[in-house]
C-alpha positions as CSV (number, residue, x, y, z in Angstrom):
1,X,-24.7,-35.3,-78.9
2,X,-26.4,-37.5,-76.5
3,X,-28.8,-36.4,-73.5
4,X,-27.1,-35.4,-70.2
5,X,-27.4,-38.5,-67.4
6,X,-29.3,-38.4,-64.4
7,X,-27.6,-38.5,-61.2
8,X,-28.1,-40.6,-58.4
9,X,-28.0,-38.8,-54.8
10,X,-26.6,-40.7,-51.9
11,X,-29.4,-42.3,-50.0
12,X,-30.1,-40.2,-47.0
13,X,-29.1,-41.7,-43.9
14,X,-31.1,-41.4,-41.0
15,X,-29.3,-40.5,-37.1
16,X,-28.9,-43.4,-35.0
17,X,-31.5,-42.9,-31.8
18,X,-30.2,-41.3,-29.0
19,X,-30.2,-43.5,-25.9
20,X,-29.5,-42.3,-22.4
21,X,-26.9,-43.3,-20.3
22,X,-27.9,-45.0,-16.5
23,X,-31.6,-45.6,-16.3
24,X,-33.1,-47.1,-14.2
25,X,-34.4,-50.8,-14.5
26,X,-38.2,-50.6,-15.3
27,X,-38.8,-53.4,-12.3
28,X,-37.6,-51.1,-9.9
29,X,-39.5,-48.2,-7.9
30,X,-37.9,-45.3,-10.1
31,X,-38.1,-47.3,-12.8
32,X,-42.0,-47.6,-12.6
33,X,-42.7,-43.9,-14.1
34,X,-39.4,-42.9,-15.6
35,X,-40.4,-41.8,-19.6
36,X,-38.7,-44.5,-21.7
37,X,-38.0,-44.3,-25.8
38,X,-39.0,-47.0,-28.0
39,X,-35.6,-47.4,-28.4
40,X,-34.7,-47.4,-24.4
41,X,-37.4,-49.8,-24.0
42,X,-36.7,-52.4,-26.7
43,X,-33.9,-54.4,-24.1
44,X,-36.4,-55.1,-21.7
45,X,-39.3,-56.0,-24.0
46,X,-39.2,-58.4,-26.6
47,X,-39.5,-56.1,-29.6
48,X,-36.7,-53.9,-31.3
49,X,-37.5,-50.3,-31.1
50,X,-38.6,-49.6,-34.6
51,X,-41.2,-53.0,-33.9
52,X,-42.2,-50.8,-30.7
53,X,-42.2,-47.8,-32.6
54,X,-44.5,-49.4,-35.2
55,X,-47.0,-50.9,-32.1
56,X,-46.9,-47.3,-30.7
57,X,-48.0,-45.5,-34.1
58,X,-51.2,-48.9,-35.2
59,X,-52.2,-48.1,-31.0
60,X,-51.6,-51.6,-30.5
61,X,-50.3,-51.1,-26.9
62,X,-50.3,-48.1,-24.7
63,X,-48.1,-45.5,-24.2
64,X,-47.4,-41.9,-23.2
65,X,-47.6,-39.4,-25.8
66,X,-46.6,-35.4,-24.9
67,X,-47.6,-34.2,-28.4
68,X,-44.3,-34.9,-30.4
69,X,-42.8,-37.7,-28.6
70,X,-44.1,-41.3,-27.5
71,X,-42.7,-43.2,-24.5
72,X,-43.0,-46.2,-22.6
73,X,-43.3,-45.9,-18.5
74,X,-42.0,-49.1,-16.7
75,X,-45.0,-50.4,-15.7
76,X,-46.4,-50.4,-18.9
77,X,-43.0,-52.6,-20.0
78,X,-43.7,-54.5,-16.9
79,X,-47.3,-55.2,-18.9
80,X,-46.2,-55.6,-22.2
81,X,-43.9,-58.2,-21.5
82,X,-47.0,-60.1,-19.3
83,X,-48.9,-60.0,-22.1
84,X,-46.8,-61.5,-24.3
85,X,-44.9,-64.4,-21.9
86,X,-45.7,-68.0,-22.9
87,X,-47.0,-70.5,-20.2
88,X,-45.8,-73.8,-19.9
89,X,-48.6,-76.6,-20.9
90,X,-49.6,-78.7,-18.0
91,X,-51.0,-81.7,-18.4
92,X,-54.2,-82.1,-17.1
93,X,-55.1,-85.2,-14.6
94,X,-56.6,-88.1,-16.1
95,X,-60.5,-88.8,-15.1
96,X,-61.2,-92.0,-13.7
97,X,-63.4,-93.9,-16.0
């Protein structure tokens, strides 16, 4: 008689984030303080949610916290995606020797 085997459960599978329909543009004058999700917010930044969601939990950027949920206002999208846009290099004028 041999040992019973241990069974494997299913992997639990976690709910898919729930995004709102119509909001606003964060550029725009409702946009500027309407609450977003990390998950909202991730089209207009350059990050995916969870990458946002991970930011919002080390306190690498700033965001609005109620207690139990984090969010992203528009201007602070507006300022995250300032901070990280990429200048173009200009070249600087030779001096005259």
């Amino acid at each position: 008689m041999t040992a019973p085997q241990a069974t494997k459960s299913a992997p639990r599978k976690r709910p898919a984030p729930k995004i709102r329909q119509g909001l606003p543009a964060p550029n725009t004058p409702e946009g500027e303080l309407f609450h977003y999700t990390p998950f909202e917010a991730a089209p207009w930044t350059p990050f995916g949610g969870r990458k946002l969601m991970e930011m919002i939990r080390l306190r690498e950027i700033e965001f609005v916290s109620n207690g139990r949920d984090n969010y992203l206002t528009g201007r602070q999208i507006a300022a995250l995606n300032e901070r990280y846009i990429v200048k173009p290099f200009s070249k600087a004028e030779r001096a005259a020797a």
